[in-house]
DODOMAR-886905 format. One record per residue (C-alpha): residue number from 0; residue in one letter; x, y, z. Coordinates in steps of 0.2 Angstrom, whole numbers, plus 5000, padded with zeros to 4 digits. Each point is the difference from the previous one (the first is absolute). Layout:
<seq->NUM&type->A&u->X&v->Y&w->Z>
...
This chain:
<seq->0&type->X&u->5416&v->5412&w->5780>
<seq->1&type->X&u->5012&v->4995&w->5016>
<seq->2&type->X&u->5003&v->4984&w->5006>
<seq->3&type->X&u->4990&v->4997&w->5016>
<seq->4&type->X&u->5010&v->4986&w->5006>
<seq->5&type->X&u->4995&v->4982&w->5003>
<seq->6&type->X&u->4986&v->5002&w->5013>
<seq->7&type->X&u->4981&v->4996&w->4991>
<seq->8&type->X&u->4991&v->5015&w->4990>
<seq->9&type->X&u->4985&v->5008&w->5001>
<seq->10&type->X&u->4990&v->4988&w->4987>
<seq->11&type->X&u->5009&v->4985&w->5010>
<seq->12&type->X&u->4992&v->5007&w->5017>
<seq->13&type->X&u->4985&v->5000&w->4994>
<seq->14&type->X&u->5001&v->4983&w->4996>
<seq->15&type->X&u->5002&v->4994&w->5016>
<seq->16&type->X&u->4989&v->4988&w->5010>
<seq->17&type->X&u->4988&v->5013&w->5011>
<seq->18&type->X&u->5002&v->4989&w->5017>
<seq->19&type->X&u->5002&v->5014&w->5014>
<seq->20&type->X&u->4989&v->5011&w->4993>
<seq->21&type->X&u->5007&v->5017&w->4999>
<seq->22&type->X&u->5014&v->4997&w->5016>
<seq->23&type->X&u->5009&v->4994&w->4987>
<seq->24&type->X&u->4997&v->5009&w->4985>
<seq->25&type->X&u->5004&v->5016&w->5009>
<seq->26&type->X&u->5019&v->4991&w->5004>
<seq->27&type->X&u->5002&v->4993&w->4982>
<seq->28&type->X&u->4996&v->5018&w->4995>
<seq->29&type->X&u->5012&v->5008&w->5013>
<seq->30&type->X&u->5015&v->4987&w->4996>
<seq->31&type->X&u->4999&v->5006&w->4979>
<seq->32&type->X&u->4999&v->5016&w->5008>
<seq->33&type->X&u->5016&v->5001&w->5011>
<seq->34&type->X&u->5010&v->4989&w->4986>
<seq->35&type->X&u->4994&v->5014&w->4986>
<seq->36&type->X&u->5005&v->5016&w->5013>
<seq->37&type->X&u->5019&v->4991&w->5003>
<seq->38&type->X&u->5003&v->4996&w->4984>
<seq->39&type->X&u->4999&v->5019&w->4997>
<seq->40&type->X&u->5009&v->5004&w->5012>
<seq->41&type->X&u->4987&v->5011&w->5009>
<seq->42&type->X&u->4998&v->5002&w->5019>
<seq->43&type->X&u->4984&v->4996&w->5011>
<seq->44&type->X&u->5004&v->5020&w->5003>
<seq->45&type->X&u->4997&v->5005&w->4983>
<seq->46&type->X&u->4985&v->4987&w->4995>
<seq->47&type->X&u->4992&v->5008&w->5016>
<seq->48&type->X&u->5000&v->5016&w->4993>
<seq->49&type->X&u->4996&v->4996&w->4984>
<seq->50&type->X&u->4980&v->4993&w->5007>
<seq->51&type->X&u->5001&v->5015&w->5013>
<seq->52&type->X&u->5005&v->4989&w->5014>
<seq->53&type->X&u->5013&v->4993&w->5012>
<seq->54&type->X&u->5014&v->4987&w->4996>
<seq->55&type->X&u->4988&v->4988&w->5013>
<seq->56&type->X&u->4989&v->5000&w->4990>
<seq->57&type->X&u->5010&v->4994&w->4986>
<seq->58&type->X&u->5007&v->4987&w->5011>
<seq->59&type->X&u->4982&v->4995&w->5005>
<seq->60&type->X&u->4993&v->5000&w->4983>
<seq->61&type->X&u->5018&v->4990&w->4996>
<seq->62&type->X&u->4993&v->4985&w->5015>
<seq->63&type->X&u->4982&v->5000&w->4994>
<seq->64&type->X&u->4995&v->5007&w->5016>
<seq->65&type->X&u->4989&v->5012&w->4993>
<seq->66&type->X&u->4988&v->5001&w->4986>
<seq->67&type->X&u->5005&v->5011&w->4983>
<seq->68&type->X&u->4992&v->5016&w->4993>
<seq->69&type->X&u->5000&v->4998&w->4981>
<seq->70&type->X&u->5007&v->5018&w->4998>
<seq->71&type->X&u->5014&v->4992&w->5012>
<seq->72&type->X&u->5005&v->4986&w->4991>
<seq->73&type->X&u->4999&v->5010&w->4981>
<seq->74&type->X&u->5011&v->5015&w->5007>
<seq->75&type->X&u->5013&v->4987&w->5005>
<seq->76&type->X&u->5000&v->4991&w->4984>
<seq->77&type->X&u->5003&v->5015&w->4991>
<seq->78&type->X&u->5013&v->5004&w->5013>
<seq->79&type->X&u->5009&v->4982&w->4999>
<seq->80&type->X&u->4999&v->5002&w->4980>
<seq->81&type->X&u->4986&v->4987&w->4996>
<seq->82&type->X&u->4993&v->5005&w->4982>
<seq->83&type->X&u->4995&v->4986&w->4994>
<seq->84&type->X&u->4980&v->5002&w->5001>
<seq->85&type->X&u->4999&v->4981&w->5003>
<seq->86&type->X&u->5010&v->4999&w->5014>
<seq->87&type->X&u->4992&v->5015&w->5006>
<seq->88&type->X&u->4982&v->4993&w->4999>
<seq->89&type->X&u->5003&v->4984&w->5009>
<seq->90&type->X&u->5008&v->5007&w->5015>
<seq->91&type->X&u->4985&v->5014&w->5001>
<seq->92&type->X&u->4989&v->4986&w->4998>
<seq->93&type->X&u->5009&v->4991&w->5014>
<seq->94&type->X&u->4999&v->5017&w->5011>
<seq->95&type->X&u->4981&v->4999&w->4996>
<seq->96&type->X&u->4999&v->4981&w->5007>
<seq->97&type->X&u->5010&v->5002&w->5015>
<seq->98&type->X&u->4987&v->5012&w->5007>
<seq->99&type->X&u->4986&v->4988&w->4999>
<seq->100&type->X&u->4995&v->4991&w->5017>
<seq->101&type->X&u->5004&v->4983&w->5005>
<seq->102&type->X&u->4988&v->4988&w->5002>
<seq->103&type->X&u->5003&v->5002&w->5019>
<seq->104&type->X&u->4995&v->5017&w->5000>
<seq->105&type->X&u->4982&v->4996&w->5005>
<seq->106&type->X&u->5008&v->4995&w->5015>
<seq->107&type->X&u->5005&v->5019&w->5003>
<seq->108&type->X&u->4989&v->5005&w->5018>
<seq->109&type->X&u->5012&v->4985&w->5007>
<seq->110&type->X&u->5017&v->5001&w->4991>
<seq->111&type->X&u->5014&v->5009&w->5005>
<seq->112&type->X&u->5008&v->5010&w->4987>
<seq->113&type->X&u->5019&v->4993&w->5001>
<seq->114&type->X&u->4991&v->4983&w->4999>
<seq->115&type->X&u->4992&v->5001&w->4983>
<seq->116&type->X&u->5017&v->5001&w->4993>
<seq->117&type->X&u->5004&v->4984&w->5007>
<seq->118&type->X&u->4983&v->4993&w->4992>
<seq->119&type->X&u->5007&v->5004&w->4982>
<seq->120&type->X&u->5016&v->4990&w->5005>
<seq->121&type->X&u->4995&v->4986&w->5007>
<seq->122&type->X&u->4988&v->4999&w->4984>
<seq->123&type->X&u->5013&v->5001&w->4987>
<seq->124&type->X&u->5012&v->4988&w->5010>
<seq->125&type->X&u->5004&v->4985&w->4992>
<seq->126&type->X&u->5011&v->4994&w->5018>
<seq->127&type->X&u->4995&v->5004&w->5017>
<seq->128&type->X&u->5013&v->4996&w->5015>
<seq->129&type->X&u->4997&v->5006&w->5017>
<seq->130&type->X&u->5001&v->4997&w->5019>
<seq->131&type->X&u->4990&v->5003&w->5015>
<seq->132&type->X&u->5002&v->4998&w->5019>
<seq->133&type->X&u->4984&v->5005&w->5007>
<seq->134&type->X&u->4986&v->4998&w->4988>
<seq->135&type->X&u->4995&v->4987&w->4986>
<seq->136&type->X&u->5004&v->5011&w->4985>
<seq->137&type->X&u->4983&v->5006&w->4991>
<seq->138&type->X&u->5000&v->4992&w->4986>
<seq->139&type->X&u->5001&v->4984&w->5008>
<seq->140&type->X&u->4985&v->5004&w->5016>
<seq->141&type->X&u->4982&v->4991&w->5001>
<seq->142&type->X&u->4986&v->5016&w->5000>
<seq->143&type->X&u->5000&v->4995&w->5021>
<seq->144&type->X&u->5019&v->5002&w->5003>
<seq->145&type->X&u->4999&v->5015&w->4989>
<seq->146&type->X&u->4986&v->5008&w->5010>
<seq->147&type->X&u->5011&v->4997&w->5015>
<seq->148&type->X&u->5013&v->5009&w->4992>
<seq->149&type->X&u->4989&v->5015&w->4995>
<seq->150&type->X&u->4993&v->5001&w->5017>
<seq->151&type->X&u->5016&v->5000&w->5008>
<seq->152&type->X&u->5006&v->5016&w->4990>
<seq->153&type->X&u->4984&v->5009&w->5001>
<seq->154&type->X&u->4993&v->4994&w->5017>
<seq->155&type->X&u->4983&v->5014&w->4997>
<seq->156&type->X&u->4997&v->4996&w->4981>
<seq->157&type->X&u->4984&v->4996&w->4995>
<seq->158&type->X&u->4996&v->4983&w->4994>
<seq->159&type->X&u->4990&v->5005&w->4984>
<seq->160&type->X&u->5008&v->5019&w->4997>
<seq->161&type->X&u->5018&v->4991&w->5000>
<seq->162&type->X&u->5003&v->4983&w->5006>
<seq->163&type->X&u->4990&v->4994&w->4986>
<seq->164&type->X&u->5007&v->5007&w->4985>
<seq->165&type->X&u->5018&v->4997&w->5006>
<seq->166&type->X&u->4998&v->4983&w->5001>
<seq->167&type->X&u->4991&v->4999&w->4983>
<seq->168&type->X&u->5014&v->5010&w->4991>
<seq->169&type->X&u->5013&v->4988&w->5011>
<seq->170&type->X&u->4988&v->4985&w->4988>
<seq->171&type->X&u->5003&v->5008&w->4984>
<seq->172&type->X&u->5018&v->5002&w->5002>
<seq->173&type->X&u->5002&v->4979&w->5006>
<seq->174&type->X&u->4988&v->4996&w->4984>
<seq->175&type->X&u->5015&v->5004&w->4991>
<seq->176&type->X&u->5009&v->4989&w->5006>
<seq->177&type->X&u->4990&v->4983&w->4997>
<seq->178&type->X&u->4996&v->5006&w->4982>
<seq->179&type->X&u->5011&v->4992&w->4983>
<seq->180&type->X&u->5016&v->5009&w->4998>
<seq->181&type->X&u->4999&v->5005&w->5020>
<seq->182&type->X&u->5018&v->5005&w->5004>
<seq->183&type->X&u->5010&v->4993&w->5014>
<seq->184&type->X&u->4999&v->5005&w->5017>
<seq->185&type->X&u->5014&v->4993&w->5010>
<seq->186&type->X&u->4998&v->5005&w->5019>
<seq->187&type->X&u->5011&v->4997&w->5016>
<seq->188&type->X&u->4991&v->5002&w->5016>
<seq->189&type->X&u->5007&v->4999&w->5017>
<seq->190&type->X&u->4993&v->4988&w->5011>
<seq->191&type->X&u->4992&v->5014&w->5014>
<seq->192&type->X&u->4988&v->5003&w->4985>
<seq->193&type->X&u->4995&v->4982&w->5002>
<seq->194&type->X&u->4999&v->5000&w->5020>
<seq->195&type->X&u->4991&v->5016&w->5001>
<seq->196&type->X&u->4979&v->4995&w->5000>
<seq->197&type->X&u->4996&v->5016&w->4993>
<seq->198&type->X&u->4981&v->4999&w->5000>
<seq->199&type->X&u->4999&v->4986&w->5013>
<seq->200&type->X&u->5005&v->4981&w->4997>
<seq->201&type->X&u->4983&v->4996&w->4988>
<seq->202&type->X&u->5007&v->5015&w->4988>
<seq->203&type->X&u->5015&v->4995&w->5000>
<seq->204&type->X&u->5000&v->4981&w->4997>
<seq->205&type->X&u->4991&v->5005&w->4986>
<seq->206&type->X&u->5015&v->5012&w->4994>
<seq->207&type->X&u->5011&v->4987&w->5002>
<seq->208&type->X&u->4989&v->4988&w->4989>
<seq->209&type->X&u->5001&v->5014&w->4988>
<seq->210&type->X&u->5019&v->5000&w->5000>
<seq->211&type->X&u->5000&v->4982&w->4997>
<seq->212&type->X&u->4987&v->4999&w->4985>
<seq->213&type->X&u->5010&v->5016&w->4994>
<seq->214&type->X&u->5016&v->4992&w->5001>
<seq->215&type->X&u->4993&v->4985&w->4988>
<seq->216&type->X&u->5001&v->5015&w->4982>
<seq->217&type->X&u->5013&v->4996&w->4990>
<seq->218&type->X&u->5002&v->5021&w->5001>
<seq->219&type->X&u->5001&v->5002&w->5017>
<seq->220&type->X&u->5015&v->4994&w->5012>
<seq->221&type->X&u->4999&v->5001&w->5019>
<seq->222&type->X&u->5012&v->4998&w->5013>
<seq->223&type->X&u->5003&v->5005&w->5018>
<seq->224&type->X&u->5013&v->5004&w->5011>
<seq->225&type->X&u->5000&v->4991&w->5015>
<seq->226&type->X&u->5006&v->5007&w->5018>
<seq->227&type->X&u->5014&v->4987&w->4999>
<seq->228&type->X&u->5006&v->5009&w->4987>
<seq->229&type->X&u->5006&v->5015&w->5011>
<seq->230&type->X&u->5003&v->5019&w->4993>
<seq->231&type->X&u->5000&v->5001&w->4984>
<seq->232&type->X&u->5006&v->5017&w->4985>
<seq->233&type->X&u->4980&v->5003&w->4999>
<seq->234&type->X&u->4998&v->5005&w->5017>
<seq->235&type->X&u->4994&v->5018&w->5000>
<seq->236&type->X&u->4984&v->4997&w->4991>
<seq->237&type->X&u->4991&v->4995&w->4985>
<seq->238&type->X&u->5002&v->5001&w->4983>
<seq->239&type->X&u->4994&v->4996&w->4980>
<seq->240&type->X&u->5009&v->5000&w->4987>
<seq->241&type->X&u->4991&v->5003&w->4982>
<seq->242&type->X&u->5009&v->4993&w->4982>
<seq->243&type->X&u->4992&v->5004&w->4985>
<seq->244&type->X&u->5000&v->4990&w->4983>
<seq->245&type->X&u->4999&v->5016&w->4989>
<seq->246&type->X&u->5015&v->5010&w->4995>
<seq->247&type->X&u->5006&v->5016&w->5008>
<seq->248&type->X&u->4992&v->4997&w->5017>
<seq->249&type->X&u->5014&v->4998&w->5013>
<seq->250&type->X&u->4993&v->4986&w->5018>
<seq->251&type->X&u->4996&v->5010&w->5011>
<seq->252&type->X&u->4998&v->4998&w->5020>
<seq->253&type->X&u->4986&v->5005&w->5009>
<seq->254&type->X&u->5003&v->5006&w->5020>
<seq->255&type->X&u->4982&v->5002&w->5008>
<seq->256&type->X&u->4999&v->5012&w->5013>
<seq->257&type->X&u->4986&v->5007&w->5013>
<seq->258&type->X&u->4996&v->5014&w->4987>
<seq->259&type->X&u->5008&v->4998&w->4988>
<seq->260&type->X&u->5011&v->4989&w->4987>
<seq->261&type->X&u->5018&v->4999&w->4994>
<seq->262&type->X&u->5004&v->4993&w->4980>
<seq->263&type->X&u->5017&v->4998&w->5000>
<seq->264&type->X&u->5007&v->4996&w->4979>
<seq->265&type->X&u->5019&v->5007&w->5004>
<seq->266&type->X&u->5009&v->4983&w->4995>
<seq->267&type->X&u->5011&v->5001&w->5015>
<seq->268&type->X&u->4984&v->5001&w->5010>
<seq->269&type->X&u->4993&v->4987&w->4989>
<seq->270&type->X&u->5014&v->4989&w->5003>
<seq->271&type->X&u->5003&v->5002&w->5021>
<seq->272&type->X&u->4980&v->4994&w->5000>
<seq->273&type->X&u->5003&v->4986&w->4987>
<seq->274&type->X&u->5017&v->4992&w->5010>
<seq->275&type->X&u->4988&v->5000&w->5017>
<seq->276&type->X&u->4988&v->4993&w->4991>
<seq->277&type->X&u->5009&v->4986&w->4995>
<seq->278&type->X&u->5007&v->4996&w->5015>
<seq->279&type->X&u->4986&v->5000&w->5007>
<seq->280&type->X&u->4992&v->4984&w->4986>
<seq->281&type->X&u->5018&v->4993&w->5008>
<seq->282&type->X&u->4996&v->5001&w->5017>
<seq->283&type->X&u->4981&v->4996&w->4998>
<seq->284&type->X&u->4994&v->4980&w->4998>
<seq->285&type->X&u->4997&v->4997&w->4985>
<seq->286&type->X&u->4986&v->5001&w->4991>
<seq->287&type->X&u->4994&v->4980&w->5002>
<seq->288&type->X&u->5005&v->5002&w->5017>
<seq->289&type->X&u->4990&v->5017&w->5005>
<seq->290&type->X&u->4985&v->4987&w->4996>
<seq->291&type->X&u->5003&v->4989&w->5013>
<seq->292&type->X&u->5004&v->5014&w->5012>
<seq->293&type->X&u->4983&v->5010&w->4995>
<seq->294&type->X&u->4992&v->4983&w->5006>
<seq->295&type->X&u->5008&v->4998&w->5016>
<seq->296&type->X&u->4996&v->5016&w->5002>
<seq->297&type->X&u->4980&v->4996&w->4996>
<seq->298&type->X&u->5001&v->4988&w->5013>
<seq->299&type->X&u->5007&v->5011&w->5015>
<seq->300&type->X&u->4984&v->5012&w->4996>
């Protein structure tokens, strides 16, 4: 049987913690995939033909952009060599898991498509770091300010229809985070996020006593980046960036759009996101000192 290099096998896979749901599956899968197709030596071209599609689509399947067809997944294995039955087995078995829902697939009238994959991430990551200029990030909002927020993207929504359950799937993403073994959520917001009373100044004193009780976790980390601070490498918008605990999955950063989303895992991208993130903890207070400036903040509303 040939050697399939250092990266985890199908058996291995399996074995993985299931946080993320499929999202995550389906990119554990597609890494095994694009390690087993190079170590062959075999183009996106030639897989593509193989399952009677394109090389995009090989490159889609390789991302975990798209869910697996059994058929898919067996012809490649054949293709990539793989006889051992075992091995075979588990990664069928993983194809079959990754087409099962998320939990936040109830959620499905409401939630954009190129969202959900962003759901899975956040689920499986073990370390959130972000920053935000306009709004207090999601994750982080009371139910009033999120409603704000909702309203302010979708000015005609209806209350019950699709206010309602936006901010009760916003809930069940932040339980998560006040659970044991939460992960870490490190966030930098600029100081306009602060000074802007989305909602009016009841909502938003409120938000900001959030922020402050928030800040108090020993897994979440707050700072703000004051107007004295000048421009900064962040400046052209908002950010997160995703680290997983489990091997094989690459940080990822995740670019919100109007529409749609972009998830960036090139390490040079990676990298450019992580150095402006860490200047940006530099030029922020620090984290005992965002405390005090929350407060003063309090007492201006």
């Amino acid at each position: 049987m040939p050697s399939h290099g250092d990266g985890p096998t199908g058996g291995e896979l399996l074995g993985y913690p299931r946080r993320g749901g499929p999202t995550v599956l389906r990119i554990l899968l597609g890494n095994r995939l694009r390690r087993l197709r190079e170590e062959r030596g075999i183009s996106t071209e030639q897989a593509g033909y193989e399952i009677r599609g394109s090389h995009s689509k090989i490159s889609r399947m390789e991302l975990g952009r798209v869910g697996f067809k059994e058929r898919d997944v067996a012809d490649l294995l054949t293709l990539y060599g793989v006889e051992d039955q075992a091995e075979r087995s588990s990664l069928l078995e993983l194809a079959r898991e990754a087409n099962t829902p998320g939990w936040w697939h109830q959620y499905g009238d409401v939630l954009a498509g190129w969202f959900e994959t962003y759901l899975g991430l956040e689920e499986a990551a073990s370390l959130l770091r972000g920053y935000e200029l306009q709004f207090v990030p999601g994750l982080l909002q009371t139910e009033d300010y999120a409603r704000a927020v909702i309203r302010l993207g979708f000015p005609d929504a209806s209350e019950e229809e699709d206010v309602d359950p936006r901010v009760y799937l916003l809930r069940a993403r932040q339980r998560r985070f006040t659970e044991p073994g939460a992960p870490t959520l490190w966030t930098v917001l600029d100081e306009g996020v602060l000074r802007r009373p989305l909602g009016g100044r009841a909502v938003m004193r409120r938000q900001i006593e959030h922020l402050l009780e928030m800040s108090e976790l020993p897994n979440v980390t707050l700072q703000v980046v004051p107007f004295s601070a000048g421009g900064h490498a962040a400046a052209p918008g908002p950010f997160t960036i995703l680290r997983f605990a489990e091997p094989g999955l690459s940080d990822v950063v995740f670019l919100e759009q109007l529409t749609s989303a972009l998830y960036l895992d090139k390490p040079s991208d990676v990298d450019t996101y992580m150095r402006a993130m860490n200047h940006l903890c530099i030029t922020a207070s620090r984290p005992d000192d965002t405390i005090a400036f929350l407060r003063d903040v309090l007492r201006d509303l």
